[in-house]
C-alpha positions in Angstrom: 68.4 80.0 -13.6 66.8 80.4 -9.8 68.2 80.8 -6.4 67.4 79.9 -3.4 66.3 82.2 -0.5 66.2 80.8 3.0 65.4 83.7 5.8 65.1 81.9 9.4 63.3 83.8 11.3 62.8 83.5 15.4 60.1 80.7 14.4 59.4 79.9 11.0 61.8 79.5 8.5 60.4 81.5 5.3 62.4 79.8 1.9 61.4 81.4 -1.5 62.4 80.2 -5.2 63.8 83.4 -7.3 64.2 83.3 -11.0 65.0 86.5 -13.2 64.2 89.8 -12.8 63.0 88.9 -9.3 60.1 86.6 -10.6 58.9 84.4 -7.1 59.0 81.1 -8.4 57.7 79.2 -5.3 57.2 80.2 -1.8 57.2 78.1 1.6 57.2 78.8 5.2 58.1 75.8 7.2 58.7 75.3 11.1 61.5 73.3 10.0 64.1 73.2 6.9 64.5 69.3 6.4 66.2 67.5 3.7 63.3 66.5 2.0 62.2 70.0 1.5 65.6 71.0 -0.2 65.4 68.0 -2.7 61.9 68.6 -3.5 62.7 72.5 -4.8 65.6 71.0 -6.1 64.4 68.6 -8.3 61.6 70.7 -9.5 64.1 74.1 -10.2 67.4 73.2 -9.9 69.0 76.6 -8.0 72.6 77.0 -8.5 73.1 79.4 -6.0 71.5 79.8 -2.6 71.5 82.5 0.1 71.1 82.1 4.2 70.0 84.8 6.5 69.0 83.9 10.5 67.8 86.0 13.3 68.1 82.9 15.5 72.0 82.9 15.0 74.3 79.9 13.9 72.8 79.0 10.4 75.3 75.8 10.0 72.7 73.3 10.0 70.7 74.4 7.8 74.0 75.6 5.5 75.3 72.0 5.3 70.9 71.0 4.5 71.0 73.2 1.5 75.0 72.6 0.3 74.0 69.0 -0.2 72.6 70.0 -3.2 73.5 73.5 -4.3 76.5 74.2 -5.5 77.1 77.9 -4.2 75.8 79.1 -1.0 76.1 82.2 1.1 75.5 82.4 4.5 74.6 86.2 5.2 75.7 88.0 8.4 76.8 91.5 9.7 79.9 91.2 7.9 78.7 89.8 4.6 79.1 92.6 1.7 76.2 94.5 0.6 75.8 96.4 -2.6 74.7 99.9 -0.7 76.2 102.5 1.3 75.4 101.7 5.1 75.8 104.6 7.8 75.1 102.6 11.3 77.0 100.6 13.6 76.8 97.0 11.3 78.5 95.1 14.5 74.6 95.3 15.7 73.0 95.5 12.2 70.3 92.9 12.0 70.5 91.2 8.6 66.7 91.1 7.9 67.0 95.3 8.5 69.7 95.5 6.3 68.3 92.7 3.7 65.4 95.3 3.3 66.8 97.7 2.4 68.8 96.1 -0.2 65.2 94.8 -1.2 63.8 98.5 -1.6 66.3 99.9 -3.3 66.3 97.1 -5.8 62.8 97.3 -6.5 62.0 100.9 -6.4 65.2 102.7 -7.0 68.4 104.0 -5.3 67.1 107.9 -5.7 64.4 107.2 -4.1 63.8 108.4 -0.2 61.8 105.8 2.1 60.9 104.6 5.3 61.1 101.0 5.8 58.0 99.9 8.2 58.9 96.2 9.3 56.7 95.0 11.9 57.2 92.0 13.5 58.3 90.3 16.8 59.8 94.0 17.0 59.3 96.7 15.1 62.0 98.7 12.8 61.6 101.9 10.9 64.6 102.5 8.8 65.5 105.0 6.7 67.2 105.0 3.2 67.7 107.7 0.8 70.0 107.7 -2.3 70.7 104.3 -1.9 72.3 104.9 1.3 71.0 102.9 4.5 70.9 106.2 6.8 70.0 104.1 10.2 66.3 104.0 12.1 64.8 102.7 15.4 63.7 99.9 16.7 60.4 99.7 19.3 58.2 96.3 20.5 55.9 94.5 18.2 52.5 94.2 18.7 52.5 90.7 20.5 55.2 92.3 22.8 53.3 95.5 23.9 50.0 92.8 24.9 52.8 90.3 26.6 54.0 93.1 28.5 51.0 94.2 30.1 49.2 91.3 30.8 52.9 89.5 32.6 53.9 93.0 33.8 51.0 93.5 35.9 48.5 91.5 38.0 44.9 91.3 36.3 44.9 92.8 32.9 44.4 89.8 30.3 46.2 88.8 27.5 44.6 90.4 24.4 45.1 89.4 20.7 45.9 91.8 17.6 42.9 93.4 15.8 42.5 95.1 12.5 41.9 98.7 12.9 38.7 100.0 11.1 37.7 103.4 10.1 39.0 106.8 11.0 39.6 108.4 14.5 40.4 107.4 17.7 38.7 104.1 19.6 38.0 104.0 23.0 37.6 101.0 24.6 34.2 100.6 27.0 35.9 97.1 28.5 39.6 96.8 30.0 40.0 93.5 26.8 38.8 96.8 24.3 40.9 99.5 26.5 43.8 97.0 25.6 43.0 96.1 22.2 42.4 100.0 21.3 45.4 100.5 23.2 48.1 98.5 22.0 47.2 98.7 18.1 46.4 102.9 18.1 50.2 103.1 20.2 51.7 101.1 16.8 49.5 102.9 14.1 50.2 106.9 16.1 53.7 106.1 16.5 54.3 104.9 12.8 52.0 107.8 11.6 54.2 110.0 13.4 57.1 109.1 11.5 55.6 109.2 8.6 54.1 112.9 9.0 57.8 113.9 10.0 59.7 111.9 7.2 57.2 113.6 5.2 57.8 117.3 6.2 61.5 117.6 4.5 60.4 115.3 1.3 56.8 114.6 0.6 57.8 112.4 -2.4 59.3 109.6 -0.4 58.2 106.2 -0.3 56.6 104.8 2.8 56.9 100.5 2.7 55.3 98.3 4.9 56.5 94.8 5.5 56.0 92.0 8.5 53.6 90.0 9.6 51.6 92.4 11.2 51.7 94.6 8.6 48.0 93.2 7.6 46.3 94.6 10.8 47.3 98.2 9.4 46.2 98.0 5.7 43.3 100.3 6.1 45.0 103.0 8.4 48.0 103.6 7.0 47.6 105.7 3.7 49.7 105.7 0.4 52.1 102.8 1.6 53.2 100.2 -0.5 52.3 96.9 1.7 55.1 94.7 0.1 55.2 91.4 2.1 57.9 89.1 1.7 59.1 90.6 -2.0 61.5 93.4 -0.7 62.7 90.9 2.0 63.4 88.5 -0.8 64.6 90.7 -3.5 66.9 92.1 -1.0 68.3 88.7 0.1 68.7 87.8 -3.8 70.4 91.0 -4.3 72.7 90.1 -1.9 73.5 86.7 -3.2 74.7 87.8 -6.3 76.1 90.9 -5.6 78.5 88.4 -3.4 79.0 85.7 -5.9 79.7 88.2 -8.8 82.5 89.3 -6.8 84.1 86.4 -5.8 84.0 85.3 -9.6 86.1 88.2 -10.9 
């Protein structure tokens, strides 16, 4: 038995294969979900149920892609049921925030306590303990922070990402450094900071790291679990059965 996991995302569309007990089966990011994609996982795993999240919005086209050939499928949104306790506004709830959380609590327990790090186009730090999605905060990505200053003012370049290496603070010697140094140190202080205050009321909590700039951060960030697209996954999956088990009864 496998599902299948479609999360379109502002560019790529990331579709996973899940069989049981979470087991990735197949993984694929594609710019676009065609019909010859769907028949291929098809044919080689046969999903009977499938689950569709979207940042971008209206997921109909790609819903009536995958129904050709799956018999049960869900397209997630705020008011799609989850199987955990949410305390924030979910008229504004994006599905990928609460998607991980589902994820993280499936994986590593509901009595758990953990911040959720996801950082891409913008980055979320959300906050669960005892199953319970308690709310968090929302800030630019890295891409966002060098956008802004390089179309926000009238000679500082655009800069790309870097990986952060060793301990301490850099400082740049060159404006491209200043920015680089910059940009990446005002991500990795401001997550740290969470961190170091989650930390002060329960220094057994659970720090997990997800998004695609979650690589440029492996080295800095201590004692995190950097998860990729498995709690984003899991969650969705989670999701999709949690729903179909109770539309069955």
């Amino acid at each position: 038995m496998a599902n299948l996991i479609v999360d379109t995302g502002n560019t790529f569309h990331k579709i996973a294969v899940i069989g049981v007990d979470n087991n990735i089966l197949e993984e694929r990011v594609v710019a676009e979900l065609t019909e010859e994609v769907v028949d291929e996982l098809y044919l080689r795993f046969a999903p009977s149920k499938a689950i569709i999240s979207s940042t971008r919005g209206d997921s109909s086209r790609t819903a009536e892609i995958v129904k050709r050939r799956v018999q049960y499928v869900l397209c997630f949104d705020r008011t799609t049921p989850v199987p955990i306790a949410v305390e924030y506004d979910k008229s504004m709830l994006g599905t990928d925030r609460i998607a991980a959380a589902v994820g993280a609590v499936e994986l590593y327990g509901a009595d758990k306590q953990m911040i959720i790090i996801d950082a891409g186009t913008a980055i979320t730090i959300d906050f669960v303990a005892g199953g319970v999605f308690l709310g968090g905060n929302i800030s630019p990505g890295v891409d966002m922070r060098f956008e802004a200053l390089s179309e926000k003012t009238a000679v500082l370049p655009l800069c790309s990402p870097i990986v952060l290496e060793g301990e301490g603070c850099k400082v740049g010697k060159t404006t491209a450094d200043a920015i680089k140094f910059g940009v990446m140190q005002s991500v990795f202080y401001e997550v740290k900071g969470y961190i170091e205050s989650f930390s002060e009321k329960n220094r057994e909590n659970l720090i997990i790291f997800i998004g695609g700039d979650a690589e440029y951060f492996v080295n800095q960030i201590k004692n995190a679990i950097f998860a990729g697209r498995k709690v984003m996954y899991s969650g969705l999956n989670r999701i999709l059965e949690y729903n179909a088990e109770n539309e069955s009864i």
